[in-house]
C-alpha positions, 0 to 999 in steps of 0.5 A: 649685609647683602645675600648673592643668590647667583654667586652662592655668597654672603656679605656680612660685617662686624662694624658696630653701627651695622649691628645696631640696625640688625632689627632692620636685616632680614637676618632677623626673619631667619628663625636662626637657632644660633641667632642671639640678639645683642640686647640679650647678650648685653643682660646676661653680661648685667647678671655678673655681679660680686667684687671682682678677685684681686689675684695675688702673688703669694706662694704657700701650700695654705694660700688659694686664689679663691673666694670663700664660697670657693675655699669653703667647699675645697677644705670640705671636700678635701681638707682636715677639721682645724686646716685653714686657707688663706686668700685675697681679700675684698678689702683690696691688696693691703689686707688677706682673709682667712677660711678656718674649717674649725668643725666639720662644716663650719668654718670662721672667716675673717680679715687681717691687715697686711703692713711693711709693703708698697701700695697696691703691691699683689706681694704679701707685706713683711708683717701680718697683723691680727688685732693687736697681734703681729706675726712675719708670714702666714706660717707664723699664723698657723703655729701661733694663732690657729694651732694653739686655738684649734687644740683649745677648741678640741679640748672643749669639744671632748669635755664632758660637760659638753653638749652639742644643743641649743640653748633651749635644748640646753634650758630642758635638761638644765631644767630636770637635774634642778629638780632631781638635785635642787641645792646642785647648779647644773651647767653645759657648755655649748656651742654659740651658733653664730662663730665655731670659735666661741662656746656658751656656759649655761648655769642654772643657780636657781628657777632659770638657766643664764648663759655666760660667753666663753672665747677662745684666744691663742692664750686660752679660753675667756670667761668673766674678764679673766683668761684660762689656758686650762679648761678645768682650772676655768670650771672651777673659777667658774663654780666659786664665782658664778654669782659674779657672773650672774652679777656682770650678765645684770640677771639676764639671760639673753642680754646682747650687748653682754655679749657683744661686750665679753669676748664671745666673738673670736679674738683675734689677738693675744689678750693683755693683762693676764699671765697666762703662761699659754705661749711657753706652750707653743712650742709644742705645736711648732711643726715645719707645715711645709712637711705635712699637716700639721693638725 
Protein backbone atom coordinates (compact mmCIF):
# COMPACT_ATOMS: atom_id res chain seq x y z
CA UNK A 1 0.00 0.00 0.00
CA UNK A 2 2.60 2.39 0.80
CA UNK A 3 6.55 2.62 0.07
CA UNK A 4 8.67 4.37 3.01
CA UNK A 5 11.84 5.42 1.16
CA UNK A 6 13.31 6.95 4.47
CA UNK A 7 12.69 4.10 6.68
CA UNK A 8 13.68 1.36 3.82
CA UNK A 9 10.11 -0.33 4.52
CA UNK A 10 6.75 -1.62 2.71
CA UNK A 11 3.50 -1.46 3.51
CA UNK A 12 1.72 -4.13 2.02
CA UNK A 13 -2.06 -6.32 2.66
CA UNK A 14 -3.89 -8.98 1.59
CA UNK A 15 -7.27 -7.88 1.95
CA UNK A 16 -9.24 -8.67 -0.92
CA UNK A 17 -10.98 -5.24 -1.75
CA UNK A 18 -6.92 -4.02 -1.83
CA UNK A 19 -6.32 -6.49 -4.49
CA UNK A 20 -9.01 -5.51 -6.63
CA UNK A 21 -7.51 -2.07 -7.27
CA UNK A 22 -4.07 -3.57 -8.02
CA UNK A 23 -4.39 -1.95 -11.61
CA UNK A 24 -4.09 1.36 -9.80
CA UNK A 25 -0.74 0.46 -7.55
CA UNK A 26 2.20 1.30 -8.79
CA UNK A 27 3.19 -2.26 -8.09
CA UNK A 28 1.89 -2.94 -11.40
CA UNK A 29 4.76 -0.49 -13.27
CA UNK A 30 7.52 -2.61 -11.35
CA UNK A 31 8.23 -5.00 -14.37
CA UNK A 32 8.21 -7.66 -11.36
CA UNK A 33 9.22 -11.09 -12.75
CA UNK A 34 7.33 -12.85 -9.72
CA UNK A 35 4.39 -10.51 -10.35
CA UNK A 36 1.27 -12.62 -11.55
CA UNK A 37 -2.04 -10.60 -12.09
CA UNK A 38 -4.99 -12.30 -10.39
CA UNK A 39 -6.91 -12.52 -13.27
CA UNK A 40 -4.30 -14.76 -14.63
CA UNK A 41 -4.25 -17.10 -11.71
CA UNK A 42 -7.90 -17.04 -11.88
CA UNK A 43 -7.81 -18.65 -15.84
CA UNK A 44 -5.33 -21.28 -14.82
CA UNK A 45 -7.55 -22.50 -11.85
CA UNK A 46 -10.58 -22.49 -15.00
CA UNK A 47 -8.19 -24.90 -17.13
CA UNK A 48 -8.60 -27.70 -14.27
CA UNK A 49 -11.25 -29.71 -15.80
CA UNK A 50 -12.50 -33.96 -15.17
CA UNK A 51 -14.71 -35.32 -12.50
CA UNK A 52 -13.06 -35.08 -9.37
CA UNK A 53 -11.68 -38.49 -7.53
CA UNK A 54 -13.85 -39.84 -4.82
CA UNK A 55 -10.94 -41.55 -2.57
CA UNK A 56 -12.00 -44.78 -1.28
CA UNK A 57 -11.23 -46.65 1.95
CA UNK A 58 -10.72 -50.02 0.64
CA UNK A 59 -7.86 -52.34 1.30
CA UNK A 60 -6.70 -55.01 -1.37
CA UNK A 61 -2.98 -55.63 -3.05
CA UNK A 62 -5.31 -54.80 -6.87
CA UNK A 63 -7.11 -51.59 -5.59
CA UNK A 64 -5.64 -47.91 -6.30
CA UNK A 65 -6.88 -44.59 -5.88
CA UNK A 66 -6.29 -43.55 -9.48
CA UNK A 67 -8.00 -42.64 -12.60
CA UNK A 68 -7.82 -44.89 -15.48
CA UNK A 69 -5.27 -42.98 -17.45
CA UNK A 70 -3.39 -43.39 -14.31
CA UNK A 71 -4.25 -47.27 -13.83
CA UNK A 72 -3.53 -47.93 -17.38
CA UNK A 73 -0.01 -46.65 -17.36
CA UNK A 74 0.89 -48.18 -13.79
CA UNK A 75 -0.12 -51.93 -15.03
CA UNK A 76 1.91 -51.07 -18.50
CA UNK A 77 4.93 -50.14 -16.83
CA UNK A 78 4.63 -52.41 -13.87
CA UNK A 79 1.92 -55.07 -14.48
CA UNK A 80 1.48 -58.70 -16.12
CA UNK A 81 -0.83 -59.09 -19.28
CA UNK A 82 -4.26 -60.57 -17.39
CA UNK A 83 -3.41 -58.57 -13.97
CA UNK A 84 -6.39 -55.76 -13.44
CA UNK A 85 -6.83 -52.65 -10.88
CA UNK A 86 -9.74 -51.77 -9.27
CA UNK A 87 -10.47 -48.11 -8.61
CA UNK A 88 -13.11 -45.43 -7.79
CA UNK A 89 -15.70 -44.89 -10.21
CA UNK A 90 -17.08 -41.71 -11.63
CA UNK A 91 -20.66 -43.08 -11.04
CA UNK A 92 -20.13 -41.83 -7.20
CA UNK A 93 -19.68 -44.29 -4.27
CA UNK A 94 -22.07 -47.10 -4.92
CA UNK A 95 -20.38 -48.17 -7.94
CA UNK A 96 -16.18 -49.17 -8.54
CA UNK A 97 -14.26 -49.51 -12.16
CA UNK A 98 -12.30 -52.09 -13.08
CA UNK A 99 -8.79 -51.54 -15.47
CA UNK A 100 -8.11 -55.06 -17.00
CA UNK A 101 -4.67 -55.24 -18.93
CA UNK A 102 -6.21 -58.14 -21.21
CA UNK A 103 -3.20 -57.66 -23.79
CA UNK A 104 -0.36 -56.19 -23.76
CA UNK A 105 -1.24 -52.51 -24.02
CA UNK A 106 -4.75 -52.86 -24.37
CA UNK A 107 -6.93 -53.00 -21.52
CA UNK A 108 -10.89 -53.09 -20.92
CA UNK A 109 -12.85 -50.93 -18.45
CA UNK A 110 -15.82 -51.07 -17.11
CA UNK A 111 -18.13 -50.36 -13.89
CA UNK A 112 -19.66 -52.42 -11.68
CA UNK A 113 -22.56 -51.73 -8.94
CA UNK A 114 -21.79 -52.09 -5.47
CA UNK A 115 -25.05 -53.16 -2.99
CA UNK A 116 -25.51 -53.98 0.87
CA UNK A 117 -23.94 -50.55 1.93
CA UNK A 118 -24.96 -47.12 3.57
CA UNK A 119 -25.34 -44.13 1.12
CA UNK A 120 -22.19 -42.23 0.16
CA UNK A 121 -20.18 -44.78 2.49
CA UNK A 122 -16.48 -44.62 0.83
CA UNK A 123 -16.58 -48.34 2.38
CA UNK A 124 -16.90 -50.91 -0.25
CA UNK A 125 -20.51 -52.93 -0.07
CA UNK A 126 -20.84 -56.43 1.01
CA UNK A 127 -21.93 -57.59 -2.45
CA UNK A 128 -20.33 -56.64 -6.04
CA UNK A 129 -22.54 -57.24 -8.81
CA UNK A 130 -21.54 -57.68 -12.62
CA UNK A 131 -24.62 -57.78 -14.52
CA UNK A 132 -26.69 -60.54 -13.43
CA UNK A 133 -23.80 -62.00 -11.56
CA UNK A 134 -22.90 -61.52 -7.78
CA UNK A 135 -19.52 -62.19 -5.93
CA UNK A 136 -18.75 -60.88 -1.91
CA UNK A 137 -15.22 -59.01 -2.58
CA UNK A 138 -12.95 -58.03 -5.18
CA UNK A 139 -10.96 -61.32 -4.80
CA UNK A 140 -13.93 -63.08 -5.60
CA UNK A 141 -13.87 -60.99 -8.95
CA UNK A 142 -10.61 -62.11 -9.82
CA UNK A 143 -10.69 -66.16 -9.41
CA UNK A 144 -14.47 -66.22 -10.74
CA UNK A 145 -14.55 -63.64 -13.23
CA UNK A 146 -11.10 -62.38 -14.56
CA UNK A 147 -9.14 -65.72 -14.31
CA UNK A 148 -11.40 -68.13 -16.01
CA UNK A 149 -11.66 -65.11 -19.07
CA UNK A 150 -8.06 -64.50 -19.16
CA UNK A 151 -7.37 -68.37 -19.59
CA UNK A 152 -10.32 -68.51 -22.26
CA UNK A 153 -8.81 -65.02 -23.92
CA UNK A 154 -5.06 -66.81 -24.02
CA UNK A 155 -6.45 -70.30 -25.24
CA UNK A 156 -7.71 -68.02 -28.54
CA UNK A 157 -4.66 -66.13 -28.60
CA UNK A 158 -2.47 -69.72 -29.18
CA UNK A 159 -4.82 -71.09 -31.35
CA UNK A 160 -3.79 -71.91 -34.68
CA UNK A 161 -6.44 -70.46 -36.55
CA UNK A 162 -5.63 -67.14 -35.03
CA UNK A 163 -4.67 -64.24 -36.86
CA UNK A 164 -3.56 -60.79 -35.25
CA UNK A 165 -5.21 -58.81 -38.66
CA UNK A 166 -7.87 -56.61 -39.43
CA UNK A 167 -10.83 -57.87 -41.03
CA UNK A 168 -9.65 -56.28 -44.52
CA UNK A 169 -6.48 -58.09 -43.84
CA UNK A 170 -8.24 -61.00 -43.13
CA UNK A 171 -10.68 -60.76 -46.34
CA UNK A 172 -6.97 -60.67 -48.69
CA UNK A 173 -5.91 -64.11 -47.35
CA UNK A 174 -9.38 -65.51 -47.10
CA UNK A 175 -9.69 -64.53 -50.48
CA UNK A 176 -6.36 -66.80 -52.12
CA UNK A 177 -7.11 -70.01 -50.01
CA UNK A 178 -10.77 -69.76 -51.71
CA UNK A 179 -9.09 -69.69 -54.97
CA UNK A 180 -6.26 -72.50 -54.25
CA UNK A 181 -9.14 -74.81 -52.76
CA UNK A 182 -12.77 -73.37 -54.05
CA UNK A 183 -14.91 -76.26 -52.49
CA UNK A 184 -12.98 -75.56 -48.93
CA UNK A 185 -14.34 -72.48 -46.49
CA UNK A 186 -11.47 -70.93 -45.06
CA UNK A 187 -11.93 -69.21 -41.63
CA UNK A 188 -9.49 -67.03 -38.96
CA UNK A 189 -10.49 -65.85 -35.86
CA UNK A 190 -9.31 -61.97 -35.08
CA UNK A 191 -9.33 -59.72 -33.06
CA UNK A 192 -12.39 -57.30 -32.69
CA UNK A 193 -10.94 -53.90 -32.40
CA UNK A 194 -12.72 -52.00 -30.23
CA UNK A 195 -12.94 -54.58 -26.87
CA UNK A 196 -9.73 -56.91 -26.22
CA UNK A 197 -12.32 -59.35 -24.83
CA UNK A 198 -14.20 -59.92 -27.86
CA UNK A 199 -12.80 -61.88 -31.27
CA UNK A 200 -14.42 -61.96 -34.50
CA UNK A 201 -14.68 -65.29 -36.94
CA UNK A 202 -14.36 -64.68 -40.58
CA UNK A 203 -15.77 -67.26 -42.94
CA UNK A 204 -15.52 -67.11 -46.42
CA UNK A 205 -18.32 -70.17 -47.63
CA UNK A 206 -18.66 -68.55 -51.22
CA UNK A 207 -17.29 -65.10 -53.22
CA UNK A 208 -17.42 -63.24 -49.68
CA UNK A 209 -15.85 -63.39 -46.30
CA UNK A 210 -18.68 -62.68 -43.12
CA UNK A 211 -17.62 -62.35 -39.99
CA UNK A 212 -19.65 -63.70 -36.78
CA UNK A 213 -19.03 -62.12 -33.10
CA UNK A 214 -17.22 -64.33 -30.59
CA UNK A 215 -17.62 -63.35 -26.84
CA UNK A 216 -16.15 -64.36 -24.19
CA UNK A 217 -17.90 -64.92 -20.64
CA UNK A 218 -16.34 -66.89 -17.45
CA UNK A 219 -18.33 -69.93 -18.93
CA UNK A 220 -16.68 -69.66 -22.24
CA UNK A 221 -16.67 -68.64 -25.30
CA UNK A 222 -19.94 -67.25 -27.28
CA UNK A 223 -21.00 -68.07 -30.78
CA UNK A 224 -24.54 -68.23 -32.75
CA UNK A 225 -26.75 -68.08 -29.47
CA UNK A 226 -24.73 -70.89 -27.92
CA UNK A 227 -22.10 -70.83 -25.39
CA UNK A 228 -18.45 -73.41 -25.43
CA UNK A 229 -16.23 -73.88 -22.63
CA UNK A 230 -14.08 -75.33 -24.99
CA UNK A 231 -12.51 -73.76 -28.20
CA UNK A 232 -12.39 -76.99 -30.49
CA UNK A 233 -15.55 -78.15 -29.52
CA UNK A 234 -16.73 -74.17 -30.76
CA UNK A 235 -14.67 -74.95 -34.19
CA UNK A 236 -16.54 -77.65 -35.00
CA UNK A 237 -20.38 -76.39 -33.92
CA UNK A 238 -19.06 -73.80 -36.26
CA UNK A 239 -18.38 -76.07 -39.33
CA UNK A 240 -21.99 -78.13 -39.28
CA UNK A 241 -23.49 -75.11 -38.77
CA UNK A 242 -22.06 -72.28 -40.40
CA UNK A 243 -24.93 -71.42 -42.74
CA UNK A 244 -27.20 -70.79 -39.50
CA UNK A 245 -24.63 -68.36 -38.94
CA UNK A 246 -24.80 -66.69 -42.12
CA UNK A 247 -28.54 -67.32 -41.72
CA UNK A 248 -28.75 -65.03 -38.18
CA UNK A 249 -25.95 -62.34 -39.64
CA UNK A 250 -29.31 -61.66 -42.70
CA UNK A 251 -26.00 -62.44 -45.58
CA UNK A 252 -24.16 -59.42 -44.34
CA UNK A 253 -20.97 -58.78 -43.77
CA UNK A 254 -20.80 -55.93 -41.50
CA UNK A 255 -24.53 -55.67 -40.26
CA UNK A 256 -23.95 -53.69 -36.71
CA UNK A 257 -26.66 -54.16 -35.05
CA UNK A 258 -25.66 -58.10 -35.23
CA UNK A 259 -23.33 -57.08 -33.39
CA UNK A 260 -24.72 -55.22 -30.99
CA UNK A 261 -27.17 -58.02 -30.54
CA UNK A 262 -24.64 -61.07 -30.15
CA UNK A 263 -22.45 -60.72 -27.47
CA UNK A 264 -19.71 -59.44 -29.06
CA UNK A 265 -19.25 -56.76 -26.33
CA UNK A 266 -17.83 -58.12 -23.05
CA UNK A 267 -20.13 -60.14 -21.04
CA UNK A 268 -20.10 -59.19 -17.74
CA UNK A 269 -22.20 -62.03 -16.17
CA UNK A 270 -22.60 -65.78 -16.37
CA UNK A 271 -24.56 -66.35 -19.36
CA UNK A 272 -28.17 -68.65 -18.56
CA UNK A 273 -29.64 -71.41 -20.36
CA UNK A 274 -26.54 -73.55 -21.28
CA UNK A 275 -24.65 -76.38 -19.10
CA UNK A 276 -21.72 -75.62 -19.76
CA UNK A 277 -19.87 -77.29 -17.24
CA UNK A 278 -17.04 -74.11 -16.94
CA UNK A 279 -17.71 -73.40 -13.08
CA UNK A 280 -16.76 -76.88 -12.03
CA UNK A 281 -13.51 -75.49 -13.72
CA UNK A 282 -12.64 -72.80 -11.20
CA UNK A 283 -11.59 -74.26 -9.32
CA UNK A 284 -8.43 -74.99 -10.79
CA UNK A 285 -7.72 -71.15 -10.60
CA UNK A 286 -8.70 -70.36 -7.22
CA UNK A 287 -5.27 -69.20 -5.65
CA UNK A 288 -4.88 -67.11 -2.41
CA UNK A 289 -3.79 -63.63 -4.53
CA UNK A 290 -2.71 -62.24 -1.65
CA UNK A 291 0.34 -64.73 -1.86
CA UNK A 292 1.46 -63.62 -5.36
CA UNK A 293 0.10 -63.33 -9.04
CA UNK A 294 -1.90 -65.36 -9.67
CA UNK A 295 -1.74 -65.13 -13.76
Amino acid sequence: LDIDKQRFSLHLTMLADSLDRVRELVVGNLNDPYWKEPSLAKKSKSNRSGPKLQLRRITHPRFKNVTREEAEKHLTEDGMVGEVLFRPSSRGLNALSITWMVQKNKFENFAFEELDKKKNDPEIGKKLRIKNLDFADLEDIIINYITPMNNFIQTVLKFRKFKDKTYDEIKVINEKEKLAAPKGIPYYIIPYEKHPTAFVLAFRPSSRTYRAPVGISPDGYKLGGRVFNDIEGMIAWFKKNYQKIFANNNGSAGNRRNYRSSGVRPSYGRSRGYDTGASARYGDYRQDYRSGRSY
